[in-house]
C-alpha positions as CSV (number, residue, x, y, z in Angstrom):
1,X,18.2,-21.5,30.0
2,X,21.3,-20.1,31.9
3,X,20.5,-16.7,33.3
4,X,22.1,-14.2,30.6
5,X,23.5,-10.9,31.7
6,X,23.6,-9.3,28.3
7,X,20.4,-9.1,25.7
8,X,20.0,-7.9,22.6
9,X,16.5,-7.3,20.8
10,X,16.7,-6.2,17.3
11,X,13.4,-4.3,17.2
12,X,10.7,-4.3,14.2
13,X,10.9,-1.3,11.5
14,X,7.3,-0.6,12.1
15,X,6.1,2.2,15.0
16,X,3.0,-0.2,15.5
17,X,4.6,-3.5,15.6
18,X,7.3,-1.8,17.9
19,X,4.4,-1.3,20.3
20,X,3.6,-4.9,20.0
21,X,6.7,-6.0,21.0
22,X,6.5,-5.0,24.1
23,X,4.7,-7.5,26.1
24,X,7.6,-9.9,24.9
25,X,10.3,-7.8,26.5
26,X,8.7,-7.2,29.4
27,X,8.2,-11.4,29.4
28,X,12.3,-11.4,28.5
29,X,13.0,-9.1,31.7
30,X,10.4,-11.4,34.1
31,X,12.1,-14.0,33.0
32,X,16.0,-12.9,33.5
33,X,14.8,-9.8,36.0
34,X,19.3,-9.1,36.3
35,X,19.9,-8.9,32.9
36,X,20.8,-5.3,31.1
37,X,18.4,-5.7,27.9
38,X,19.6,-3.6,25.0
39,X,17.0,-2.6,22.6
40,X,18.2,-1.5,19.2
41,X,16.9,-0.2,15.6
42,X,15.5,2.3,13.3
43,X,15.5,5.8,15.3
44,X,11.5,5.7,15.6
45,X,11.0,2.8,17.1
46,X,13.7,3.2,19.5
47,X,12.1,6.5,20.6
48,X,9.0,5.0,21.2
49,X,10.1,2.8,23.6
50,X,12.2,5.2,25.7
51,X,11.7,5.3,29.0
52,X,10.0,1.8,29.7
53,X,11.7,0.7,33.2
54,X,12.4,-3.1,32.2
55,X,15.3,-1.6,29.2
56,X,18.4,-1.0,29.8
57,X,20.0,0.6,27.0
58,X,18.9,1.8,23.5
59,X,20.8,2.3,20.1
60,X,20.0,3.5,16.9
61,X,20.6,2.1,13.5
62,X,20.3,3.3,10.0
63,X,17.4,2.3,8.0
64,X,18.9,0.4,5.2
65,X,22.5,0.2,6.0
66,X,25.1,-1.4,3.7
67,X,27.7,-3.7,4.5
68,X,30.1,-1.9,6.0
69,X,27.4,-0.1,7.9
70,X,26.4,-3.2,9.4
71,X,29.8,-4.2,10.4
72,X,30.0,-0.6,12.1
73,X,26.9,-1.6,13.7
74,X,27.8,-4.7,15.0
75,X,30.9,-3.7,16.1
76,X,28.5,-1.1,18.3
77,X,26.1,-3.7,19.4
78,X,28.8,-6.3,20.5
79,X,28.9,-4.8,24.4
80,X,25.3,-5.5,24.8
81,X,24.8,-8.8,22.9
82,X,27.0,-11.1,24.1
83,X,24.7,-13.8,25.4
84,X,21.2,-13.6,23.4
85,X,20.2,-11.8,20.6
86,X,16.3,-11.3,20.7
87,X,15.2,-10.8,16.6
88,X,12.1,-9.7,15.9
89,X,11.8,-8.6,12.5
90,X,11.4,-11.6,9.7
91,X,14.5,-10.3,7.3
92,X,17.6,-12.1,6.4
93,X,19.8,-8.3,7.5
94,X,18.4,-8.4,11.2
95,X,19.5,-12.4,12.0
96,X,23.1,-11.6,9.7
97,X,22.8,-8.5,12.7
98,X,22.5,-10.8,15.5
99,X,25.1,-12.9,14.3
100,X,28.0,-10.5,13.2
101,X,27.3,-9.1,16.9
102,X,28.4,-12.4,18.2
103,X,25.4,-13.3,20.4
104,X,26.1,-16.7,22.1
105,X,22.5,-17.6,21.5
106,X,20.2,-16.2,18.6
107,X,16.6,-16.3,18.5
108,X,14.0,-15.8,15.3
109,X,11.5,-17.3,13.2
110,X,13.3,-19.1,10.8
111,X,12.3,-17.0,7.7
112,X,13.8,-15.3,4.5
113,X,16.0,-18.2,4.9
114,X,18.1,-17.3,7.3
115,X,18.2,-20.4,9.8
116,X,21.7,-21.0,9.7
117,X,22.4,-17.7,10.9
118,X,20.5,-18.2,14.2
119,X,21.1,-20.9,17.0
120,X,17.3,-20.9,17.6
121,X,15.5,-20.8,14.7
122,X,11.8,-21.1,15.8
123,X,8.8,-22.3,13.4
124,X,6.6,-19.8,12.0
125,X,2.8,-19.7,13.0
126,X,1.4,-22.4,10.1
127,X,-2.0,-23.8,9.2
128,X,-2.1,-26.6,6.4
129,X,1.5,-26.0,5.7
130,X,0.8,-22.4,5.3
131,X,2.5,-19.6,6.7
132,X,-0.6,-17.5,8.3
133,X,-0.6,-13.9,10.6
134,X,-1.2,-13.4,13.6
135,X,-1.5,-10.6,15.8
136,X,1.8,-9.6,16.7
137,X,2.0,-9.3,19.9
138,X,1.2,-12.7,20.5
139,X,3.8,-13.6,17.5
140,X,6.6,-11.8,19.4
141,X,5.2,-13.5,22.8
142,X,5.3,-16.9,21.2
143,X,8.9,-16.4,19.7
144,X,10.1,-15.9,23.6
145,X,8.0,-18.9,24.9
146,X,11.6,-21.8,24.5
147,X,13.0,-19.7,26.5
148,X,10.3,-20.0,29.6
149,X,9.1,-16.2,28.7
150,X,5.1,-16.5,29.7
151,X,2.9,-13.5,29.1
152,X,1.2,-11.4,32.3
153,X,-1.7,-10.3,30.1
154,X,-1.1,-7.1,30.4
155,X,-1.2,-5.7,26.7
156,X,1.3,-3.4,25.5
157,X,3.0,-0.7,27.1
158,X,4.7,2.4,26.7
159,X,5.7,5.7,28.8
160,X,5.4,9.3,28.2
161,X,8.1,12.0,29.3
162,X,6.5,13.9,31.8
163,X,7.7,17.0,30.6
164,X,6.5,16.4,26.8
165,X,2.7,15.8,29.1
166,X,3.2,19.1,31.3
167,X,4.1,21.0,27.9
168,X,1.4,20.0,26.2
169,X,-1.8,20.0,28.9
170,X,-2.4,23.8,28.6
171,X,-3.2,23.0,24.6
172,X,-5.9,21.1,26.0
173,X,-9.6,22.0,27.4
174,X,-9.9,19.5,30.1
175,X,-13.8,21.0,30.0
176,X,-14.2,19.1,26.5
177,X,-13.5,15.7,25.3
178,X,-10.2,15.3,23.0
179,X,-10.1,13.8,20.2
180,X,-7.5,12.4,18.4
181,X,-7.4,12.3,14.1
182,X,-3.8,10.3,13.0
183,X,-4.7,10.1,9.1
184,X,-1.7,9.3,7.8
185,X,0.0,5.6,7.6
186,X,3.6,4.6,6.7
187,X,2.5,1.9,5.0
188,X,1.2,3.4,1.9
189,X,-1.5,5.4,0.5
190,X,-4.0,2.1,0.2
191,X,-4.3,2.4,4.0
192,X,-5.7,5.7,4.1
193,X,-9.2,6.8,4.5
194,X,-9.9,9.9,2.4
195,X,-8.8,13.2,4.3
196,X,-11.5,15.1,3.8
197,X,-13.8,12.6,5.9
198,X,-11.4,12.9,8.9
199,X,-12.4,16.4,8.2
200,X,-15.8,15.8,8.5
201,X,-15.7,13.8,11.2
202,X,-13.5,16.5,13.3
203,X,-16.4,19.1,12.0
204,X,-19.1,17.1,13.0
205,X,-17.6,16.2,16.8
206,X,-16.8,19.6,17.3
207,X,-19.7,20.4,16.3
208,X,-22.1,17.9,18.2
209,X,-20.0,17.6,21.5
210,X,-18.1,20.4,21.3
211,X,-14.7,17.8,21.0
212,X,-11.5,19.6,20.9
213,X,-9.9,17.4,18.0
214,X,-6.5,16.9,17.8
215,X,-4.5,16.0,14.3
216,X,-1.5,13.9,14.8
217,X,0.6,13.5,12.0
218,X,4.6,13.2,11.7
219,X,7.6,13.9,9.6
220,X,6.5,13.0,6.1
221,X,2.9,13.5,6.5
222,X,3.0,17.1,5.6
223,X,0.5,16.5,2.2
224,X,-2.1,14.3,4.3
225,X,-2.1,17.3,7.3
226,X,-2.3,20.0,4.7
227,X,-5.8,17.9,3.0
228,X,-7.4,17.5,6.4
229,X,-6.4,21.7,7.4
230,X,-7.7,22.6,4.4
231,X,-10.9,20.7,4.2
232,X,-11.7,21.2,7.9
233,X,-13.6,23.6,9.5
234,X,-12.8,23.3,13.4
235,X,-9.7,23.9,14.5
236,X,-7.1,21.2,16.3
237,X,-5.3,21.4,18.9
238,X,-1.6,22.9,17.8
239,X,1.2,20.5,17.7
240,X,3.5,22.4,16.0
241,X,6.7,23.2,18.0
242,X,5.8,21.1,20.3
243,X,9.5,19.0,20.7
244,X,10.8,15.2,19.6
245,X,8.0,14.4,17.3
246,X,8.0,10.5,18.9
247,X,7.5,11.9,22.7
248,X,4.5,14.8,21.7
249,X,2.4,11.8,20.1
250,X,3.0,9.6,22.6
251,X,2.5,12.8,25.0
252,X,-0.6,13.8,22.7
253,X,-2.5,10.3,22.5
254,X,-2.2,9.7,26.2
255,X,-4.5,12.6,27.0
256,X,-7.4,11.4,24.3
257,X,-10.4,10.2,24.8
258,X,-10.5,8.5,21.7
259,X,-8.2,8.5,18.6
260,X,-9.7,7.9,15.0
261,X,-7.2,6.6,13.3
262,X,-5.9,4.0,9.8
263,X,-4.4,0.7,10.7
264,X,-1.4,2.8,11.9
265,X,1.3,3.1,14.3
266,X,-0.5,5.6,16.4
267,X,-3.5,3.1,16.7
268,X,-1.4,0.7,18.8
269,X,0.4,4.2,20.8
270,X,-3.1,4.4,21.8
271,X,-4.0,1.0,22.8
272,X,-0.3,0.9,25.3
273,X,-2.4,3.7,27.1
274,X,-6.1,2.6,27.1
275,X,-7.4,5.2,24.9
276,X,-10.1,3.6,22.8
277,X,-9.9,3.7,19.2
278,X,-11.6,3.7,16.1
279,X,-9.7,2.2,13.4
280,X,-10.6,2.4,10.2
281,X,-9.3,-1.0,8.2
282,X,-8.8,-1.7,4.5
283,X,-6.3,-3.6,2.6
284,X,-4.6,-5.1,5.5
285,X,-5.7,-8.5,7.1
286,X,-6.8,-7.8,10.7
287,X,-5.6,-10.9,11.8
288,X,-2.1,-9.0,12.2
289,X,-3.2,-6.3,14.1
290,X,-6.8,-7.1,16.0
291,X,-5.8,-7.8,19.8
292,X,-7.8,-8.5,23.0
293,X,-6.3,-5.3,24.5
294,X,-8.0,-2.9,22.0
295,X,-10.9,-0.4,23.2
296,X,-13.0,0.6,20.5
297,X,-13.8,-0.7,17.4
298,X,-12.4,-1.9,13.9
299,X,-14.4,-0.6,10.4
300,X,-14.1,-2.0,7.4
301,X,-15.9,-3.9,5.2
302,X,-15.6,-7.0,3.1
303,X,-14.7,-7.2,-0.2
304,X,-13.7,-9.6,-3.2
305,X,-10.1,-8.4,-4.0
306,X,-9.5,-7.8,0.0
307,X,-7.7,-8.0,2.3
308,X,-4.7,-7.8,-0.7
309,X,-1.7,-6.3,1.8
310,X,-0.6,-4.3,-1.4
311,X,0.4,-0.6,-0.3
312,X,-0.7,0.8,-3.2
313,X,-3.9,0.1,-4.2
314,X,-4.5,-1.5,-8.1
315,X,-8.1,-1.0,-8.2
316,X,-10.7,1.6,-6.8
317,X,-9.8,1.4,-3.4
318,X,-13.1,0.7,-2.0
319,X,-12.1,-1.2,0.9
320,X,-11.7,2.5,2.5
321,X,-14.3,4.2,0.3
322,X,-17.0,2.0,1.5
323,X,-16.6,3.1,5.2
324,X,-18.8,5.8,5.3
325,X,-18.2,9.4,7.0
326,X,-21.4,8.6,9.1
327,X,-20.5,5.3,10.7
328,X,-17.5,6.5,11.9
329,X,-18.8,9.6,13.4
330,X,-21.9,7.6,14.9
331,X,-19.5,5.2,16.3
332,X,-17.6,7.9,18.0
333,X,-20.7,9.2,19.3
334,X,-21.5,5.6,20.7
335,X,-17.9,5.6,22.5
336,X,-17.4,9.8,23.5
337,X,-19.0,10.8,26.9
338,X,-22.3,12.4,26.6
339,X,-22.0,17.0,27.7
């Protein structure tokens, strides 16, 4: 393709698929190295790829915008987007984005019928006819690929603020292993363990390794903290206070040694920095989210009305319930250093 000067990517919605998309965009700056690559979307995801040296700009836009909120926006993206338009989220609103913005070129899987909108439309992932996942990462890679975008293996990758590190690093015993507990998910209750097992599980680390646990939850998660406070009986590392909610995770999760986690967005924070993870997996099909870069491991188990992708769960949730307390502390106990 001619060398463009100004990119757009429209980023996902979703903190972990955000993390995912950044082996594509660093593929998209390899491949046009003097190009300014403008990343926007909803404020968390754009916060969570601050500071990542192959971006240019970044601009936040509201989470459901009407019309003449996505005129305003266009109007704001029109600078940056002139000669591609990068989209990465499936819905009809991000292409109609990419489009208003007046991108010479506009790349997406056509989807959500939305075709005519974009100059590229790229085939989905298919098998028998069938429109099937795949982990993201390489979804977002393969979307790049007719432009001559090649993955560097590399995996994900984000950066911290080095202040946000700094200002949290006296919080932390660097005598004891660190733990992190993320039991919350914005997906919807069905992906959550029960938070009294995280509880346990902090208990019993603390109690066997003498783990300093940390519990990383974000704006909205207040009722899932309060259960795991309440039910625990060690105490986590303090948060609170602690600045930009996007920067202290990222901050918090790069000084783990392993984070326990739902099939969240912290799970993939963690895997853009190495930390192993233990991910604890129900009603979602791991086919989205399982990568080769992960340390750790996946739980879940198998069962008849699974993996169902509902975010509310219609039966007795025991895709979750059937992962017991003790597997997940003796898998941690497999992965943690030894005293």
């Amino acid at each position: 393709m001619d060398d463009p000067q100004k990119i757009l990517a429209i980023l996902p919605n979703w903190l972990g698929d955000a993390a995912m998309s950044t082996p594509a965009l660093r593929a998209l700056h390899r491949r046009c190295p003097q190009a300014q690559i403008t990343v926007a979307g909803r404020d968390a995801p754009v916060q969570l790829l601050a500071g990542l040296p192959f971006l240019t700009n970044s601009i936040t836009l509201l989470p459901r915008p009407g019309l003449a909120d996505t005129l305003r926006a266009a109007c704001r993206l029109r600078p940056h987007a002139r000669d591609l338009a990068v989209v990465f989220p499936h819905s009809f609103r991000s292409a109609l984005l990419a489009r208003l913005a007046g991108s010479h070129r506009r790349i997406g899987y056509a989807r959500d019928r939305r075709s005519f909108l974009l100059t590229e439309p790229v085939p989905p992932h298919r098998q028998n006819g069938i429109i099937t996942p795949i982990y993201m990462a390489r979804e977002y890679l393969d979307l790049l690929a007719p432009l001559g975008c090649s993955d560097d293996g590399l995996g994900l990758q984000l950066a911290t603020d080095p202040a946000a590190v700094e200002a949290l690093k006296p919080r932390f015993d660097p005598a004891r292993p660190h733990v992190g507990i993320a039991p919350a998910a914005a997906f919807g209750p069905s992906k959550l363990w029960p938070a009294d097992r995280f509880a346990q599980v902090a208990d019993a680390l603390a109690e066997r390794l003498n783990a300093q646990c940390v519990l990383l939850t974000g704006p909205g998660e207040q009722t899932t903290r309060d259960a795991v406070l309440h039910a625990a009986k060690t105490c986590f590392v303090p948060l609170d206070g602690a600045g930009n909610p996007i920067e202290t995770l990222k901050a918090a999760v790069s000084l783990l040694d392993l984070l326990i986690c739902n099939d969240s967005g912290a799970r993939h924070v963690a895997v853009a920095f190495h930390i192993p993870t233990i991910c604890i997996m129900g009603p979602t099909s791991p086919a989205y989210s399982n990568g080769p870069y992960e340390r750790g491991r996946v739980l879940r188990v198998d069962v008849d009305c699974g993996p169902c992708q509902k975010p509310v769960c219609t039966t007795d949730h025991r895709c979750m319930t059937q992962i017991s307390t003790q597997s997940v502390i003796q898998t941690a106990l497999e992965i943690l250093p030894k005293p």
